[in-house]
N, C-alpha and C positions, 0 to 999 in steps of 0.2 A: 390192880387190874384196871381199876377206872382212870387211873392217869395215860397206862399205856397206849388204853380203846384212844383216846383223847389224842394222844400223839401220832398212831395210825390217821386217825379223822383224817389230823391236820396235814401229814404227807399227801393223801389222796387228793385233798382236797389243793393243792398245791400242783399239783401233777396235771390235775384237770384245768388248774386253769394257764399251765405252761404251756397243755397242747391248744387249747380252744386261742392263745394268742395266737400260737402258729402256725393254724389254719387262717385265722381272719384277717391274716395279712399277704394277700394274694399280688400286691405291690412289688414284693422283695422277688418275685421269680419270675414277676414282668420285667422289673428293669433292669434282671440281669438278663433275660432273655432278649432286651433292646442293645445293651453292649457286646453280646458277641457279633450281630451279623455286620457290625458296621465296618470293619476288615475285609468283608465279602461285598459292602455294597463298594468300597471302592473300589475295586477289582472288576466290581463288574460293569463298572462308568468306564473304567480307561479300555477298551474293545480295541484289543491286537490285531480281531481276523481282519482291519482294513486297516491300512497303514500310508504314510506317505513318507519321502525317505528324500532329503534334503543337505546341504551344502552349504556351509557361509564363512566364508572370506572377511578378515581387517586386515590393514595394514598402518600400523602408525608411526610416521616419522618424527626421529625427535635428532635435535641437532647436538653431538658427541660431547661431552664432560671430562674427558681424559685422555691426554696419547700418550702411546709407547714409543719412544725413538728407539731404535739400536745403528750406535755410530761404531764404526768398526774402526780401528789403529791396526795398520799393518806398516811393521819395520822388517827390512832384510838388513844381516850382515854376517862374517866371515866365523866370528864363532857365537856359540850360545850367550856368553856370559854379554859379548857385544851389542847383540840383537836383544837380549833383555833391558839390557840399561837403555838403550834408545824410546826401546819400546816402550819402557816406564815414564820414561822422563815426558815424551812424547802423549803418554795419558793421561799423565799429571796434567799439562799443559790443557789439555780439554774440558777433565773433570773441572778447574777451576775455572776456565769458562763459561763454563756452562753454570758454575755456583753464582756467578756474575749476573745470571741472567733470573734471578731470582728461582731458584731453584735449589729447592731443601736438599741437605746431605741424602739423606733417607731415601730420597728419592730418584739417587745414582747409586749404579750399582753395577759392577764385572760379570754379566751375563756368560762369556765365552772365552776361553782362554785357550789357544793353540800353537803347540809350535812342532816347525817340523822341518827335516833336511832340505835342501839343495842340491842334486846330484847333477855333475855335472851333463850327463845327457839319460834318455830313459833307459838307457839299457845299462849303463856304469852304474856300480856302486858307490863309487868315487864321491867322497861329498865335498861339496866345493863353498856353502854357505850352510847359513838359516836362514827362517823365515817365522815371525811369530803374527799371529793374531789376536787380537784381543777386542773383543765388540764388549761397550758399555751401554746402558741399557737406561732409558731416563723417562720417568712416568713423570707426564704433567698432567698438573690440575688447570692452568691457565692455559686454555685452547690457543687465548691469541697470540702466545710466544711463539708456536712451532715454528717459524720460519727464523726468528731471530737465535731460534737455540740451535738450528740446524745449521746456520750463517758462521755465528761464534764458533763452532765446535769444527768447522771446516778449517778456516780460519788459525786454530787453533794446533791443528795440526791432523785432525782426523782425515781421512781419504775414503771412505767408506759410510755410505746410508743404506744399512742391510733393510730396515722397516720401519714402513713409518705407520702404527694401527689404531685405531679411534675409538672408543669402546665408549658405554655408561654406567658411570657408577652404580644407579639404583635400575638394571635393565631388568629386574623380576617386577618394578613395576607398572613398566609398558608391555611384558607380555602378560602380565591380566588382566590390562585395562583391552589391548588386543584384544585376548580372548573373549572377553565379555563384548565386544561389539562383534566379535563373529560370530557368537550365540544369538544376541540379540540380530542381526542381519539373519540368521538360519531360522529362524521363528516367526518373522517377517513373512520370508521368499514360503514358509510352509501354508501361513494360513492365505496367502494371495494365490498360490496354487490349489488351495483347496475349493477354494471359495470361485474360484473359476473352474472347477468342476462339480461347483452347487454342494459345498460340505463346508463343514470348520474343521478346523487344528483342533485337537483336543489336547491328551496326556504325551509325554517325551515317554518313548519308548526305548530308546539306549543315544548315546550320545560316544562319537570317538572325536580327538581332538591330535595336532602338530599344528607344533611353534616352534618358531628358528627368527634367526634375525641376521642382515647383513647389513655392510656396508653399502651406501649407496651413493658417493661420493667421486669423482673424476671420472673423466670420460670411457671408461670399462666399468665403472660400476652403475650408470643410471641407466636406473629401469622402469620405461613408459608406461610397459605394456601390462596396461591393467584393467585389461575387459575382462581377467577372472575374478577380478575384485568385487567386495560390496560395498565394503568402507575403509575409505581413506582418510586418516585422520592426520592432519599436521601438527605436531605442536609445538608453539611460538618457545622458544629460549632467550632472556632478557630481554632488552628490546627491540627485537627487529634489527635492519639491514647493518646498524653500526656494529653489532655483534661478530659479523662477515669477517675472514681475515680479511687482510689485504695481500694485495697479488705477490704473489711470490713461488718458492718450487714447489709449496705444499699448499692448495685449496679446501678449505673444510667444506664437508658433505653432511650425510647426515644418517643416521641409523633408521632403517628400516627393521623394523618389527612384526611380522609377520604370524598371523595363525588363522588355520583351518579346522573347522568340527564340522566332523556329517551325525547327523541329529535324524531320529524316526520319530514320527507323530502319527496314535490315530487317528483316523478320520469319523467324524461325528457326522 
């Protein structure tokens, strides 16, 4: 019996001193009571009920890494079998042109292939020939051939310049160099409007954004008119002016990149 008294003691006396820790640490329920509200204080820094609701424009030009030629081969003759064999023979004679002009296999290639009757008027059935089409289609990496690959391939036998298009290789990365300067330009244009009506820019309360890009190259595609702009940014490709083709039927231009976000901020 006296071992047990003994063993109660020691539970009780254990218990008393589990709770008196528990109490005299009044720490542990302050500083959870300092980590929930901090969720609500920021909530209640960024203030919706006033708001200012803004616009910013980039534009950044960069000058084209890649064209698309499509030279088209059109033979006529009196039967199919005819009209094919010229037609090939006639293809050949370009595709290997154009290999001439340093210009990887890989990157010729039979976009379109079409052949179709001859009647001898609209209302006859009557067929009196063929006619085939075939456009080859030639990505360059060297911007400064297009006129000599266009030259050769006429030359050559082609009759036909369906397109000639300018693209960038790496064009995801000028549209979010873009879009970060149209951000940063809408963040600007916010707190300079605030601030002229005696407030600051505070928190970004939603943001929407469009990005597109064109060509801005020959005389239908330059576009001046850029009083909706904020930032216009050029950027240099190799060195400057010697970069320029030289004159001839195709002038390079340059990629315009384009993007727009309207951005809300409150007002402090």
């Amino acid at each position: 019996m006296k071992t047990l008294s003994i063993v109660l003691n020691t539970v009780c006396v254990c218990v008393l001193v589990f709770m008196a820790l528990s109490l005299g640490l009044p720490g542990v329920d302050a500083r959870a009571a300092e980590v929930d509200p901090a969720p609500n204080e920021v909530r209640e820094s960024c203030n919706s009920s006033r708001s200012i609701h803004v616009s910013g424009t980039a534009v950044v030009n960069v000058t084209p890494d890649r064209v698309l030629i499509q030279l088209g081969v059109q033979s006529n003759g009196v039967t199919p079998q005819l009209t094919e064999a010229a037609n090939s023979a006639t293809t050949y004679r370009v595709i290997q042109a154009i290999k001439k002009q340093k210009v990887d296999e890989k990157d010729i290639v039979t976009d379109r292939y079409v052949i179709e009757p001859i009647y001898r008027d609209y209302d006859d059935l009557h067929i009196k020939g063929y006619r085939i089409y075939n456009m080859v289609a030639v990505t360059l990496r060297d911007i400064d051939n297009v006129n000599d690959v266009i030259i050769a391939a006429l030359n050559a036998g082609a009759n036909q310049v369906v397109n000639v298009e300018f693209y960038l290789s790496d064009l995801r990365k000028y549209r979010d160099q873009a879009r970060e300067l149209a951000m940063i330009a809408a963040g600007e244009k916010a707190q300079d409007l605030a601030q002229a009506a005696g407030a600051d820019a505070g928190c970004i309360l939603s943001i929407s954004e469009n990005t597109w890009s064109y060509f801005s190259g020959g005389w239908w595609g330059r576009n001046n008119n850029l009083w909706t702009q904020n930032v216009v940014q050029n950027i240099p490709q190799g060195s400057g002016e010697g970069d320029a083709l030289e004159f001839g039927p195709v002038n390079l231009g340059q990629i315009s990149v384009r993007a727009e976000v309207s951005a809300s901020y409150s007002l402090e």
